[in-house]
C-alpha positions as CSV (number, residue, x, y, z in Angstrom):
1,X,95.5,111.9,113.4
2,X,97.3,109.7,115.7
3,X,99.9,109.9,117.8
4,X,103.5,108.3,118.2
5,X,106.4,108.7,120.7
6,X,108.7,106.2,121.0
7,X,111.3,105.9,123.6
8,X,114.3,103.9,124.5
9,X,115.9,102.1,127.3
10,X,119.5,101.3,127.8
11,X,119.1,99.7,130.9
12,X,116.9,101.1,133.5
13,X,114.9,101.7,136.7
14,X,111.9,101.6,138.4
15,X,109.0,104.0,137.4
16,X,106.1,102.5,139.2
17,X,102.5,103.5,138.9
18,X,102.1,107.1,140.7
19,X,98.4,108.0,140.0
20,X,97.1,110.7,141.4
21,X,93.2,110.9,142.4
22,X,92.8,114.0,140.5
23,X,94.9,113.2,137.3
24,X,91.4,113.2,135.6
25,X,90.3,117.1,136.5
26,X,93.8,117.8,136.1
27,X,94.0,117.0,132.7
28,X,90.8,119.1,131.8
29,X,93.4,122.6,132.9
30,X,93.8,124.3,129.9
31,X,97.2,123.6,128.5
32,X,98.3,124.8,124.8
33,X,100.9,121.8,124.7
34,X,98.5,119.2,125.5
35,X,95.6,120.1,123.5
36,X,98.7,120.2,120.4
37,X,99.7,116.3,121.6
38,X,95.5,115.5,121.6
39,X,94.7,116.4,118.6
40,X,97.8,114.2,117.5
41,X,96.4,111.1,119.5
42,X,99.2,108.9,120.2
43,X,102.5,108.4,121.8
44,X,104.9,105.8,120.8
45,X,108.3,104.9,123.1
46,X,111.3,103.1,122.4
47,X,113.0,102.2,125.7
48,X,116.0,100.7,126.1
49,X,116.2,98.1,128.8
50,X,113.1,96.9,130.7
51,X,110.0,98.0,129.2
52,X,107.5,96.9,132.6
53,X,108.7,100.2,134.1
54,X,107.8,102.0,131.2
55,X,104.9,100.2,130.4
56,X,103.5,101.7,134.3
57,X,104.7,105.1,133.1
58,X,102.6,105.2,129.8
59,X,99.4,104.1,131.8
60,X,100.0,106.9,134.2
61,X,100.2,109.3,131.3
62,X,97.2,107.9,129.5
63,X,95.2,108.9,133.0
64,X,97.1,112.1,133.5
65,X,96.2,113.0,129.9
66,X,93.6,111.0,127.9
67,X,93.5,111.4,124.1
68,X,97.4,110.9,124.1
69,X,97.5,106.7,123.7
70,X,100.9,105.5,124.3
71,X,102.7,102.5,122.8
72,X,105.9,101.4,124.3
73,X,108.3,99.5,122.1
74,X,111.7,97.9,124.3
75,X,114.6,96.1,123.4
76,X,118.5,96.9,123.8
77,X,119.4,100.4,122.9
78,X,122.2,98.9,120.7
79,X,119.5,97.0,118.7
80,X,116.8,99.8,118.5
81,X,119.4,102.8,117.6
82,X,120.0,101.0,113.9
83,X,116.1,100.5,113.7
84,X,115.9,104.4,114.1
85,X,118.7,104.7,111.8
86,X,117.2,103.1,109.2
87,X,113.9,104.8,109.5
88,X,115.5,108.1,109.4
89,X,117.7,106.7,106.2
90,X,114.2,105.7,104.7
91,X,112.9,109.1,105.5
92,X,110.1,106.8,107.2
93,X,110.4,107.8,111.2
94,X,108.1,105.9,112.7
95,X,109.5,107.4,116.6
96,X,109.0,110.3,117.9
97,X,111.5,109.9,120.9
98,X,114.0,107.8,122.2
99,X,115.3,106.5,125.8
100,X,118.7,105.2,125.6
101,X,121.7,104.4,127.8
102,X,123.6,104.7,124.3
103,X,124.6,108.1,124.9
104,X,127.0,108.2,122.1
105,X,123.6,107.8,120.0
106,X,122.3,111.2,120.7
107,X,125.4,112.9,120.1
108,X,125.6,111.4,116.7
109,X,122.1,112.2,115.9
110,X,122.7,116.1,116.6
111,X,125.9,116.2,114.9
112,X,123.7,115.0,111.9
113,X,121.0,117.5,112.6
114,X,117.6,115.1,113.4
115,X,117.3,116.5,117.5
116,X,115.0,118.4,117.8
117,X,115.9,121.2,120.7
118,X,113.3,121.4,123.0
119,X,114.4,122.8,127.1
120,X,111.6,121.4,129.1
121,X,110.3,122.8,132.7
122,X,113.0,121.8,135.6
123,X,116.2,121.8,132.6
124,X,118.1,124.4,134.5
125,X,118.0,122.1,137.8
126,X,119.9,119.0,135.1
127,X,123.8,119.1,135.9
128,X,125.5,120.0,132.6
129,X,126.9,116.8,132.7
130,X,123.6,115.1,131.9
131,X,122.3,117.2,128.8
132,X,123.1,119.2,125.9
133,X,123.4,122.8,126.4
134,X,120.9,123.5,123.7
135,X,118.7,120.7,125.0
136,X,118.7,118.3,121.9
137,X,119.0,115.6,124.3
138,X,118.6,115.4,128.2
139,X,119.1,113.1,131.1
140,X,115.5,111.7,132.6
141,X,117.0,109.6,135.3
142,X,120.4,108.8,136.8
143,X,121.5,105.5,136.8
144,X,124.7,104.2,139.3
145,X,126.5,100.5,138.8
146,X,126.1,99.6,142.8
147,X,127.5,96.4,143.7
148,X,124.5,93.2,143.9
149,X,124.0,90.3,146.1
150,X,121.7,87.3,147.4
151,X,121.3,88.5,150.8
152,X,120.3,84.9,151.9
153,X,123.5,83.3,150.8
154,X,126.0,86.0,150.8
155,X,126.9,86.8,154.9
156,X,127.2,90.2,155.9
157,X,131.1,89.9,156.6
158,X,131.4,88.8,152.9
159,X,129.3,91.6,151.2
160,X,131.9,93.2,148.4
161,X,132.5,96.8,149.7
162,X,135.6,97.2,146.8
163,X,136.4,95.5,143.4
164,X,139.2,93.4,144.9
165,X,136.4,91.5,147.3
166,X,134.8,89.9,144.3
167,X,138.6,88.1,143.4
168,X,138.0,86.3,147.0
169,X,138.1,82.8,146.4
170,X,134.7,82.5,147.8
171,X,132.8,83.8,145.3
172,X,134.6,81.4,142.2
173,X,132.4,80.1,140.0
174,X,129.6,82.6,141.3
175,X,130.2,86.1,139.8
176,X,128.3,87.6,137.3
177,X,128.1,90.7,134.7
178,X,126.9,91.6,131.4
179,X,129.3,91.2,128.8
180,X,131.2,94.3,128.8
181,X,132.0,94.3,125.4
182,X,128.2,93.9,124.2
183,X,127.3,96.2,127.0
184,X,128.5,100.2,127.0
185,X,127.6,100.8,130.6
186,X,129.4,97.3,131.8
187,X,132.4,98.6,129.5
188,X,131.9,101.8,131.3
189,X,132.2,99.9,134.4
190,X,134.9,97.4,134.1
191,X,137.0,100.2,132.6
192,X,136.9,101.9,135.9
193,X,138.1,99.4,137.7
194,X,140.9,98.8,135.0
195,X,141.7,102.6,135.6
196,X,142.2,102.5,139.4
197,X,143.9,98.4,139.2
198,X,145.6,98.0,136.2
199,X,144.6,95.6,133.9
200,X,146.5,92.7,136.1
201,X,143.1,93.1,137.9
202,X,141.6,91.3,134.9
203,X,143.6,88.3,135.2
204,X,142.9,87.6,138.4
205,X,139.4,88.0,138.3
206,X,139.1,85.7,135.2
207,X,140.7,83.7,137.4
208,X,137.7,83.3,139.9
209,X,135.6,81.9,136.7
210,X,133.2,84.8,136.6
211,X,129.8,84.4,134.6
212,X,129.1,86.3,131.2
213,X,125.1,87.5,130.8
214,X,123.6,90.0,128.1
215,X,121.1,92.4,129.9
216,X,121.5,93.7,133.5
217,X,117.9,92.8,134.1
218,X,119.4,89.0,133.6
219,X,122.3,89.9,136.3
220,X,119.5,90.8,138.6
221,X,117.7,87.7,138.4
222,X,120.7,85.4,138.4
223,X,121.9,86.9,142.1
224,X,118.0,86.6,143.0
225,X,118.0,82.8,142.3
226,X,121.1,81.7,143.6
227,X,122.8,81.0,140.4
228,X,125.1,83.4,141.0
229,X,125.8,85.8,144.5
230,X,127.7,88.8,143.9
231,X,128.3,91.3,140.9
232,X,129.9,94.5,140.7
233,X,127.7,95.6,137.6
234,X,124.3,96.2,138.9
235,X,122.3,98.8,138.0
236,X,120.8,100.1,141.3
237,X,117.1,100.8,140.2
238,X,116.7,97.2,138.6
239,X,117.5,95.5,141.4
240,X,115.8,97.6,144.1
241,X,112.9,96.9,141.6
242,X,113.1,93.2,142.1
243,X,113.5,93.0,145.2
244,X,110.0,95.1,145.7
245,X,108.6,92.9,143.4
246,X,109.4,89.9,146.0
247,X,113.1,88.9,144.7
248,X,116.1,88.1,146.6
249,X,118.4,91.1,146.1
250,X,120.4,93.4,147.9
251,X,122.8,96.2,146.6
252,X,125.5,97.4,148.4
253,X,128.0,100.8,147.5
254,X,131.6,100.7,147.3
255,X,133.5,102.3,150.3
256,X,137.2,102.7,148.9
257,X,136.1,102.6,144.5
258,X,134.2,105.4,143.0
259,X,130.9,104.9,141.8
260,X,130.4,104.5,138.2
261,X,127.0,106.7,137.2
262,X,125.5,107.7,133.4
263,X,122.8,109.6,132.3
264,X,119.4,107.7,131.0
265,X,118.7,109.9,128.0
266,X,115.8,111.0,125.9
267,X,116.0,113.0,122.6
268,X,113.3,114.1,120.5
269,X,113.8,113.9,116.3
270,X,112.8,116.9,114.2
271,X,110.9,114.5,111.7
272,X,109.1,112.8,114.8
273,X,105.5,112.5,113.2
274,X,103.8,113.0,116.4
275,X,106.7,116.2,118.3
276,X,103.5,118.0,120.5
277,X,103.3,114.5,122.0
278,X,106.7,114.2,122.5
279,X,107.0,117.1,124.4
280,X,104.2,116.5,126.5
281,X,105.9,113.4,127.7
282,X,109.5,114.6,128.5
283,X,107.9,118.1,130.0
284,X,105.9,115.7,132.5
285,X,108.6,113.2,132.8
286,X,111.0,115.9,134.3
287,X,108.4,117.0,136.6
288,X,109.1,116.9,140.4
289,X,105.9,114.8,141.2
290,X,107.0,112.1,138.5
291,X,111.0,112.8,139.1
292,X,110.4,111.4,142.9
293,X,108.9,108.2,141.7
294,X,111.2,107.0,138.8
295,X,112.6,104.4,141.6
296,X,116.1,105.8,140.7
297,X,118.0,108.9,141.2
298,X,116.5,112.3,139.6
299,X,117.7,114.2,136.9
300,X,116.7,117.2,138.8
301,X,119.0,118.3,141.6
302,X,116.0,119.7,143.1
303,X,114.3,116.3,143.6
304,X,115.4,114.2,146.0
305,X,116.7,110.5,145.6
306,X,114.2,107.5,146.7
307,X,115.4,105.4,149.2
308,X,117.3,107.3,151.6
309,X,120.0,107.4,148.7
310,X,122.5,110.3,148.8
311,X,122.0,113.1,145.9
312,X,124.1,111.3,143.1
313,X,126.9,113.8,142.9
314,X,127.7,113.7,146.8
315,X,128.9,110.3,146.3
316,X,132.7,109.7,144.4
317,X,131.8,109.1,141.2
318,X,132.9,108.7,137.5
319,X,131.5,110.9,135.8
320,X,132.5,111.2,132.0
321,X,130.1,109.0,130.3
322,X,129.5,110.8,127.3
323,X,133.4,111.1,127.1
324,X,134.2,108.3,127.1
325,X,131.1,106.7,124.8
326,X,132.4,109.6,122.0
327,X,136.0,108.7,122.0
328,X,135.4,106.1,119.3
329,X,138.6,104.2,118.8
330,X,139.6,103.9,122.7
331,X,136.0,102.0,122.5
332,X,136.9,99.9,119.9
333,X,139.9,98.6,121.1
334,X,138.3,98.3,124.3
335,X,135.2,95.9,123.2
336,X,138.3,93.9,121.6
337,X,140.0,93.8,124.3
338,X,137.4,93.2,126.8
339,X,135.8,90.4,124.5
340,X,139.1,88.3,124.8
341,X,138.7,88.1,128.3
342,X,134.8,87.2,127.7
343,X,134.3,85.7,124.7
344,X,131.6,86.8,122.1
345,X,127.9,86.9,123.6
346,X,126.5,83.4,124.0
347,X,123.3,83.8,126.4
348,X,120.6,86.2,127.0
349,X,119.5,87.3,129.7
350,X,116.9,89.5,128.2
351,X,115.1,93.1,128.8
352,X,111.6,91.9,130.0
């Protein structure tokens, strides 16, 4: 029989390729679980965000466990949620487990009875802020919306260190963000800023001509090649990952603004045709060897941060994702609102 996880995305971090000399006589220690996810053969992922990290995580599996072949299938969580939708609809899954920043997704899905609850090792160290209590859904990594520069054309006097720095008439023309009404952790983001400056703040940053983009992985590489210098809505991982892959990019924290921070989130569905591999993955995923090399923050409060990074919750933060993504109709009127500053998506910046 073979075997299918699939995982998704929402916009994410660095995994990098961690293996381990004796992943091969690891693999051989008897372990009920795995020899369960083996005799399924196959893992299949739907990530949300940029799949290369995740592509680096499912080689590493394949060597820490051979006989468990994983597939990795990205796009936008917002696309990929209505593909699992309609599979579950069709009473056709095809995914075993999904990786989103849609958080709003998973608490859907166990209000409707598809998660599959399922506490792997290390889920007492997860801050009940980041999971379920009956552990239909969990937090892998933390993500944080750091500020983002070109280091090379951005002096160090000029680096943003608060929202109002990016109105300076320096940067006009030369601001960028994902759309924050096509993208719920930009919403999430420019919300919090509205919260702490009043919507006036909105005005007068339109005013500086700021650049629209869909995907954060396309706000990375517009600051890395100069079309744009600063942005307030970068995830932290993604650009730390290009700048190790040889990009321009620099990320800076606010001093005076909190620091906006959301869950990445994986869920496993009851139907998922291939469940043993399923929990294979998200019991090694939350491990403390492969929790200190996601390239982001941990879910784990035991592991800690890459770096030299704070733990997550020492910094000010907000911290009421899955409150806000589940109070539908403040959403809704905030996409509208957000999209007349905007305008409707026009460019992609893409999740590759």
């Amino acid at each position: 029989m073979k075997l299918a996880v699939v995982l998704c995305l929402g916009c994410f971090g660095s995994l990098g390729l961690f293996l381990s000399s004796t992943a091969a006589q690891q693999s051989q220690v008897p372990d009920p679980l795995y020899d369960k996810a083996k005799s399924e053969g196959a893992l299949v992922l739907y990530v949300g965000g940029p799949t290369a990290p995740w592509d680096a995580a499912a080689k590493e599996f394949n060597a820490r466990y051979p006989g468990v072949n994983v597939s990795v299938t990205g796009g936008f969580s917002n696309v990929l949620d209505k593909k699992i939708d309609a599979q579950l609809a069709a009473s056709n899954l095809e995914v075993d487990a999904a990786l989103f920043q849609t958080l709003q997704d998973f608490v859907r899905w166990k209000q409707e009875g598809v998660l599959l609850e399922f506490k792997p090792q290390g889920f007492d160290k997860i801050d009940a802020s980041f999971k379920d209590p009956d552990g239909a859904y969990t937090a892998i990594q933390i993500n944080a919306h750091t500020y983002g520069y070109n280091p090379n054309l951005v002096k160090p006097e000029d680096v943003p260190r608060s929202a109002l720095d990016f109105l300076n008439p320096r940067f006009k023309g030369k601001i960028v963000t994902c759309y924050p009404a096509d993208d719920d952790a930009t919403l999430y983001d420019f919300y919090s800023i509205v919260q702490k400056y009043g919507w006036s703040y909105m005005d007068r940053y339109m005013a500086n001509q700021p650049n629209f983009i869909q995907g954060h992985l396309g706000v990375a590489r517009s600051i890395a090649s100069g079309e744009n210098l600063v942005t307030f809505d970068t995830i932290a991982s993604i650009s730390t990952d290009q700048k190790n892959e040889g990009l321009v990019q620099a990320i800076a924290f606010p001093e005076s603004d909190p620091l906006p921070i959301w869950p990445y989130t994986a869920g496993i569905f009851k139907s998922a045709p291939h469940p043993n591999a399923a929990k294979l993955f998200l019991s090694w995923y939350l491990t403390p060897e492969r929790q200190s090399h996601t390239g982001t923050w941990p879910a784990r409060s035991d592991v800690p941060p890459p770096y030299g990074w704070k733990p997550i919750l020492s910094y000010k933060v907000v911290n009421n994702y899955r409150e806000f993504l589940t109070n539908t109709k403040q959403l809704e009127d905030l996409r509208k609102r957000f999209e007349a500053y905007s305008g409707p998506v026009k460019n992609v910046g893409g999740v590759r």
